[in-house]
C-alpha positions as a Markdown table, in Angstrom:
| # | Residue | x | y | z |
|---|---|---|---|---|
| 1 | Unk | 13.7 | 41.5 | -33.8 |
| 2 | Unk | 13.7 | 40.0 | -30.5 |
| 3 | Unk | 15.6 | 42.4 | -29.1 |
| 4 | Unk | 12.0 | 44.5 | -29.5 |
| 5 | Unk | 10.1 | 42.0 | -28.2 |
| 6 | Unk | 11.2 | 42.2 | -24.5 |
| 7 | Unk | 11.1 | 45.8 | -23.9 |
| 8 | Unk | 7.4 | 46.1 | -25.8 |
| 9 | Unk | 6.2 | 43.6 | -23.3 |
| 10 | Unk | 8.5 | 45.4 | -20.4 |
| 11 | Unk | 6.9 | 48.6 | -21.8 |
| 12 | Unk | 3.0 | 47.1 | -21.8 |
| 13 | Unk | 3.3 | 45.7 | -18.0 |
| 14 | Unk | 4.5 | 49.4 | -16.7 |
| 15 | Unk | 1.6 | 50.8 | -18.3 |
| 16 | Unk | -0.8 | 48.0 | -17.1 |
| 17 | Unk | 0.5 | 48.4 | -14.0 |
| 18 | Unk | 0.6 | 52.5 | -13.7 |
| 19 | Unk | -3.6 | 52.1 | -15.2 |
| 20 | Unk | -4.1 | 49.2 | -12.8 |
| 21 | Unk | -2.4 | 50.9 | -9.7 |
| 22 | Unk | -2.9 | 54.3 | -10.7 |
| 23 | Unk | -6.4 | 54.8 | -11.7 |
| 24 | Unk | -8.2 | 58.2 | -11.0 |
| 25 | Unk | -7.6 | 59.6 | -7.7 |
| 26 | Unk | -10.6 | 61.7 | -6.8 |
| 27 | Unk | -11.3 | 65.4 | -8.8 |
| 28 | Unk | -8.2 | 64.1 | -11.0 |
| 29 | Unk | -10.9 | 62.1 | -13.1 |
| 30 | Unk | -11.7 | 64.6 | -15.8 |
| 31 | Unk | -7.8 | 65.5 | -16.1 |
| 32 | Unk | -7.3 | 61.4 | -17.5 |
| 33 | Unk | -5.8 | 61.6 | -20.7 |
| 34 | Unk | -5.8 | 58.9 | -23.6 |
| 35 | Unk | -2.4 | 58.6 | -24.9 |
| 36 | Unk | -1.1 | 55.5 | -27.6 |
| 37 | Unk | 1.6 | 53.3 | -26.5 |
| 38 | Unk | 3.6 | 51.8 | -29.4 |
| 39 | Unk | 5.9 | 49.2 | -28.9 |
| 40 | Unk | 7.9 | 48.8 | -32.0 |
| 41 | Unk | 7.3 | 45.6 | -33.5 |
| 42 | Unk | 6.0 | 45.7 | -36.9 |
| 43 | Unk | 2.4 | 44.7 | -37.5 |
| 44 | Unk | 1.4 | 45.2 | -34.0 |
| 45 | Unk | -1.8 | 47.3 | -33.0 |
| 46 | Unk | -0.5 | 49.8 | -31.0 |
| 47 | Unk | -2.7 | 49.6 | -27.2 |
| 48 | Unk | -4.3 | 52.9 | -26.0 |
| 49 | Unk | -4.3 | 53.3 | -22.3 |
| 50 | Unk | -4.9 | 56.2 | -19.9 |
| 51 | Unk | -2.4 | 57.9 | -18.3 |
| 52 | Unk | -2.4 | 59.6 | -14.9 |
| 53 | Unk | -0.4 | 61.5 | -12.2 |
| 54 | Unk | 0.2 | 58.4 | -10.2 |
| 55 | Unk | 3.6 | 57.1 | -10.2 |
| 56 | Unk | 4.6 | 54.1 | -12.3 |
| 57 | Unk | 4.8 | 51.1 | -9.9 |
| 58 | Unk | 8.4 | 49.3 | -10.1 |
| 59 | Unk | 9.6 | 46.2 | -9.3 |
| 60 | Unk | 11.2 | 45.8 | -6.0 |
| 61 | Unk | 14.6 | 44.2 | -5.8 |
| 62 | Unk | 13.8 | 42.4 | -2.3 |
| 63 | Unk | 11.2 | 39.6 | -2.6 |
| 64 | Unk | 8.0 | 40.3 | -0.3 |
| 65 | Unk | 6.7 | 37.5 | 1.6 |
| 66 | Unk | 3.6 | 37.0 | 3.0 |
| 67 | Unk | 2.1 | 34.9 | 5.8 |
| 68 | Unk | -0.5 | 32.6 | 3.7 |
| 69 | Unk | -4.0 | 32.2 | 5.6 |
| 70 | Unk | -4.5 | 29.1 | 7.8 |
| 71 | Unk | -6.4 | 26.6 | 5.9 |
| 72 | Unk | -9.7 | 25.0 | 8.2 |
| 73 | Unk | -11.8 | 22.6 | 7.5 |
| 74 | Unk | -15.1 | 24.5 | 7.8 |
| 75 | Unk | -17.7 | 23.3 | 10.0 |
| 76 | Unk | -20.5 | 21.9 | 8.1 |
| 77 | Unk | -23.7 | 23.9 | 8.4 |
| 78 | Unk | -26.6 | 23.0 | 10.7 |
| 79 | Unk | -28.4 | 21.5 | 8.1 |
| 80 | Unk | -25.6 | 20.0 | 6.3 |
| 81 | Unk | -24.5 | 18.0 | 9.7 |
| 82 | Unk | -28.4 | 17.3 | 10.8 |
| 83 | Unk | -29.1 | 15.3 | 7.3 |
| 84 | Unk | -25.9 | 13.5 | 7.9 |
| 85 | Unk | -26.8 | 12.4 | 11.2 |
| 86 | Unk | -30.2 | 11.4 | 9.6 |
| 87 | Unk | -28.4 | 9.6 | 6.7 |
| 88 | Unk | -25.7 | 7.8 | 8.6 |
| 89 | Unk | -28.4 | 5.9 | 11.0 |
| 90 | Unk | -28.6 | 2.1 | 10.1 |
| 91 | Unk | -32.3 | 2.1 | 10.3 |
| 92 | Unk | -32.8 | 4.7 | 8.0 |
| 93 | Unk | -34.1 | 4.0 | 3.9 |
| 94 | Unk | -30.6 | 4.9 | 2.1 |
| 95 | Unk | -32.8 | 6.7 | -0.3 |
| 96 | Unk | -34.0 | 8.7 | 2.6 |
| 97 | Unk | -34.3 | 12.7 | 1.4 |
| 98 | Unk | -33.9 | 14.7 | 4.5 |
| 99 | Unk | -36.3 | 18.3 | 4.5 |
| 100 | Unk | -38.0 | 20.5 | 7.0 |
| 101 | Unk | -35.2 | 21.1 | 9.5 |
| 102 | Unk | -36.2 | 23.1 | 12.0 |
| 103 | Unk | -34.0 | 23.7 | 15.4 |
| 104 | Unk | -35.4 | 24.6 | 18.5 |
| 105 | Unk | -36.1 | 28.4 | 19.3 |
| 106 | Unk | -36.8 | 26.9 | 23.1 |
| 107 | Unk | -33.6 | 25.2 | 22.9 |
| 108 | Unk | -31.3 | 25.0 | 20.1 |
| 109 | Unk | -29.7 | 21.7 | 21.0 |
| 110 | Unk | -32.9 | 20.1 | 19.6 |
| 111 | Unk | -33.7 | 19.9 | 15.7 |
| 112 | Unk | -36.6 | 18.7 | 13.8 |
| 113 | Unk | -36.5 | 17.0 | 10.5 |
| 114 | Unk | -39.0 | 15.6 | 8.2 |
| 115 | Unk | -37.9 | 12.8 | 6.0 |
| 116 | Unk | -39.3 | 10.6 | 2.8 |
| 117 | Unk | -37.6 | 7.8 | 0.9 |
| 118 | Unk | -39.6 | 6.4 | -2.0 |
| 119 | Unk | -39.0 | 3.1 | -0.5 |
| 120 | Unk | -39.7 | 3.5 | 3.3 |
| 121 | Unk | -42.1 | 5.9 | 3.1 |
| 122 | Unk | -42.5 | 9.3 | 5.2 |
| 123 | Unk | -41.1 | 9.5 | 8.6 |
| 124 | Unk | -40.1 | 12.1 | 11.1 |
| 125 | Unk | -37.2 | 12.6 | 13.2 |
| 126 | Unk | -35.5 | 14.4 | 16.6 |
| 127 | Unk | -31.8 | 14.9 | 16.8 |
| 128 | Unk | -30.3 | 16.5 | 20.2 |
| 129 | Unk | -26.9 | 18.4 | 19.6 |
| 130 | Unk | -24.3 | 17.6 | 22.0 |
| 131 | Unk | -20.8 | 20.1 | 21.8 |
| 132 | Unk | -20.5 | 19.7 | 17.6 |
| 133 | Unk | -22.6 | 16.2 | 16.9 |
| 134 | Unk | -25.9 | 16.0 | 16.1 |
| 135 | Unk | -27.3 | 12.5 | 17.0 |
| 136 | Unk | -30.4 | 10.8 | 16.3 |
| 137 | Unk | -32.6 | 10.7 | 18.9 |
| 138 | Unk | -35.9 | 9.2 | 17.6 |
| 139 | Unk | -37.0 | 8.3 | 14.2 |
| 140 | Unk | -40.0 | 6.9 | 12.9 |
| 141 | Unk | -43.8 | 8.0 | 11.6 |
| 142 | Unk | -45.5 | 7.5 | 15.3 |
| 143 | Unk | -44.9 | 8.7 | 18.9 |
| 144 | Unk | -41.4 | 10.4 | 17.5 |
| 145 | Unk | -39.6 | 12.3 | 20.1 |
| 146 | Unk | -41.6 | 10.2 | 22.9 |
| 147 | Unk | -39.8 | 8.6 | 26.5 |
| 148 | Unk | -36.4 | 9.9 | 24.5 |
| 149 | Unk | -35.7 | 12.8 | 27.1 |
| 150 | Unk | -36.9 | 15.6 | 24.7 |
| 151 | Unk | -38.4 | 18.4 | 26.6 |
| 152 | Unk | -42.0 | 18.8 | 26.6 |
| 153 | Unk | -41.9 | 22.5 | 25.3 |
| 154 | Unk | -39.6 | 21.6 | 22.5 |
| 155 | Unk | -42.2 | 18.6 | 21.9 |
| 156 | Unk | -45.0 | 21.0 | 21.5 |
| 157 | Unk | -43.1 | 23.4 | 19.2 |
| 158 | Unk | -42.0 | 20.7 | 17.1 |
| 159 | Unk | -45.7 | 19.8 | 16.9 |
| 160 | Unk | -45.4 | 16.1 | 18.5 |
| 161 | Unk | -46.9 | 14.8 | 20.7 |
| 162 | Unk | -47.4 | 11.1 | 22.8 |
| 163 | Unk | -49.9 | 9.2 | 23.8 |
| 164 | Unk | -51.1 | 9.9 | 27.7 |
């Protein structure tokens, strides 16, 4: 009996493999035909499976090797490193919930982000981008952004303003 077993399973990944790899090339759709496959152990359903007039894949006697993909630690997103900036601060709530982010269209190595922790209450803050970093520039619910070197345009689009 176990001398079945092997070729039935031998026999089933052939024809997986001639379906899988095979398929239906083109105008040779309608000419698919369903044909049974037995595999000659007793009290086995016998699969149905297509054939077609692609060639049966084999296996090859040399072992391929491939060249896996260089693994990277992807770059966290804009917003992913701006509410980290936020969060890492020492001044800022630990329950602080970072939202609104909003990056310069004037220039984009300014960002905007409105912030609320149910203990500290609502604040704002500016972050300037320098190479890959994102750092806190000015955080706080009055004259944000102000005497902290943010431009003046990038004030006004962020909607802040200071006192004259």
């Amino acid at each position: 009996m176990a001398a079945l077993t092997r070729p039935a399973v031998v026999v089933a990944a052939v024809v997986s493999l001639t379906v899988g790899l095979g398929g239906c090339n083109g105008s040779d759709q309608d000419e698919t035909v369903s044909a049974p496959v037995s595999t000659g152990v007793a009290g086995s359903p016998a699969p149905a499976t297509s054939t077609s007039p692609a060639q049966p894949a084999t296996a090859s006697p040399t072992p391929v090797v491939t060249a896996s993909p260089v693994h990277r630690t992807p770059s966290p997103s804009p917003v992913d490193a701006i509410t980290a900036a936020v969060k890492s601060e020492p001044t800022v709530a630990r329950d602080v919930v970072v939202q609104n982010i909003r990056i310069s269209s004037i220039d984009s190595t300014w960002a905007y982000a409105g912030a609320y922790s149910p203990s500290a209450g609502g604040a704002q803050a500016v972050l300037h981008r320098t190479g890959d970093a994102w750092r806190l520039v000015s955080y706080g619910s009055a004259e944000v952004g102000c005497g902290e070197g943010v431009p003046a345009a990038v004030m006004t689009e962020f909607g802040l303003d200071c006192p004259s």
